[in-house]
N, C-alpha and C positions, 0 to 999 in steps of 0.2 A: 504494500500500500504506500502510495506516496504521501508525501510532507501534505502536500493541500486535501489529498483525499482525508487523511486519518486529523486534518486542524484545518475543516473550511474556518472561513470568515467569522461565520456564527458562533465557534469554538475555539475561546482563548487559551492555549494552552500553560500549562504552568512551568514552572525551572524543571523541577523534578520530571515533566513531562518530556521536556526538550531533550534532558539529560539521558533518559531510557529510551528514546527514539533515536540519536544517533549512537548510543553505546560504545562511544569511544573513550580513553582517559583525557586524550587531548584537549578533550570539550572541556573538560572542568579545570586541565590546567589552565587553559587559555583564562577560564571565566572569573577563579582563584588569580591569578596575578592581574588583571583586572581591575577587578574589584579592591586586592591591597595594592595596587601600587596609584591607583588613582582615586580612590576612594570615594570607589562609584559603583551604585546599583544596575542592573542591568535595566535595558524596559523591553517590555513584550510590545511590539507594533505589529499591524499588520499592513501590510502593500499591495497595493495594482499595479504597482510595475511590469511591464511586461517581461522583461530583464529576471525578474526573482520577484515574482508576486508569490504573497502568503505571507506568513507570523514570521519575525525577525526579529532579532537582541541586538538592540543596540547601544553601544557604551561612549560616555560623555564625559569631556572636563571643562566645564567652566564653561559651557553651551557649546563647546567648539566637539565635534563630530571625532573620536579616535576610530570606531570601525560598527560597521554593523555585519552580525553573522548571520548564515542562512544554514537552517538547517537539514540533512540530508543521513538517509541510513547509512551507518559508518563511520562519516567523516560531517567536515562542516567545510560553509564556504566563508571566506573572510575580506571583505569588502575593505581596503584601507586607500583611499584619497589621498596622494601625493600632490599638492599644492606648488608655485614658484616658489614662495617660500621656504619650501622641505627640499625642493628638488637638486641646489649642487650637496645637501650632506646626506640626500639620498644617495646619488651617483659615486659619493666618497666611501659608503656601505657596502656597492652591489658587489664590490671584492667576496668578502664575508658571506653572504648568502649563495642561497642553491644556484645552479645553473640555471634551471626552473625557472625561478625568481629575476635573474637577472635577464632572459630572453624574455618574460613577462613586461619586464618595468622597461626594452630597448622596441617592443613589438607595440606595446601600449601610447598610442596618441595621444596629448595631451586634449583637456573637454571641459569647454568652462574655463580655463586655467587650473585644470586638476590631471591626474594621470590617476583613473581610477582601475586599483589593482584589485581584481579577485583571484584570490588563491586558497584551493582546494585544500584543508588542511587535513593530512593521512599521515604525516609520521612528523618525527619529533625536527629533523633539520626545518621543514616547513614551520612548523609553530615558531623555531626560535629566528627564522626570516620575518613573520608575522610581528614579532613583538618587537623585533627591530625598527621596521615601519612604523609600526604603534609609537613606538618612541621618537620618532623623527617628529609627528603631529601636534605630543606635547610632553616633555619630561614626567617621567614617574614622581608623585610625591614622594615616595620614599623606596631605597633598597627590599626587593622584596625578590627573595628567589625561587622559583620555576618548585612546584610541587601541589599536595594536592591541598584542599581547604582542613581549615583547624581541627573542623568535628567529623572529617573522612567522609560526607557525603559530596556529590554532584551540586550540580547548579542549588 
């Protein structure tokens, strides 16, 4: 069943929902450093985009947009906005990250004045590409490092 079949529009799902429909650890690492490094709740939305319609999490600091996810059996997709702003300490990055990532961010046209990057996240080099980005958008409040939440559950 997919994402929109099993959470139409009428059905908001919840964290713990999100978190057992993709079934990956990745989700929660992602959602865990997150939440402590920017000291931010997730929000359940839902979209018409034709791009990725359906219920998304999206995370925020100080109104400014760090990423919205989409979520998918597996794995999840991770939406991050590379702005003129980010983009020559993007470029200074693309060393460090996947190949992946780096034919993504040189194939990707800028839109708006943004380079909107989705990447498929399935294993752990991907996640730590993702939160690099993340960081390009807006510095973490504070050191926090890559594992699972305090009390061992999901979202």
């Amino acid at each position: 069943m997919t994402w929109n079949e099993a959470y139409p529009k009428s059905i908001q799902p919840t964290t713990e929902q999100i978190d057992v429909y993709i079934g990956n650890p990745l989700w929660s690492q992602l959602c865990v450093w997150l939440e402590q490094s920017y000291a931010d709740e997730p929000r359940i939305e839902h979209s018409v985009c034709s791009g990725a319609p359906g219920w998304n999490v999206k995370y925020k600091k100080g109104g400014r947009s760090l990423c919205t996810l989409y979520p998918h059996d597996g794995y999840y997709t991770c939406l991050v906005c590379i702005g003129n702003a980010e983009s020559t300490e993007a470029e200074l990055i693309m060393p460090m990250c996947t190949r992946f990532v780096q034919e993504l961010y040189q194939r990707t046209k800028p839109f708006n004045g943004s380079r909107w990057l989705m990447v498929n996240v399935t294993d752990s080099e991907l996640l730590a590409d993702v939160q690099r980005l993340i960081g390009l958008r807006a510095r973490p409040a504070r050191n926090v490092e890559r594992g699972s939440r305090k009390n061992g559950e999901g979202v």
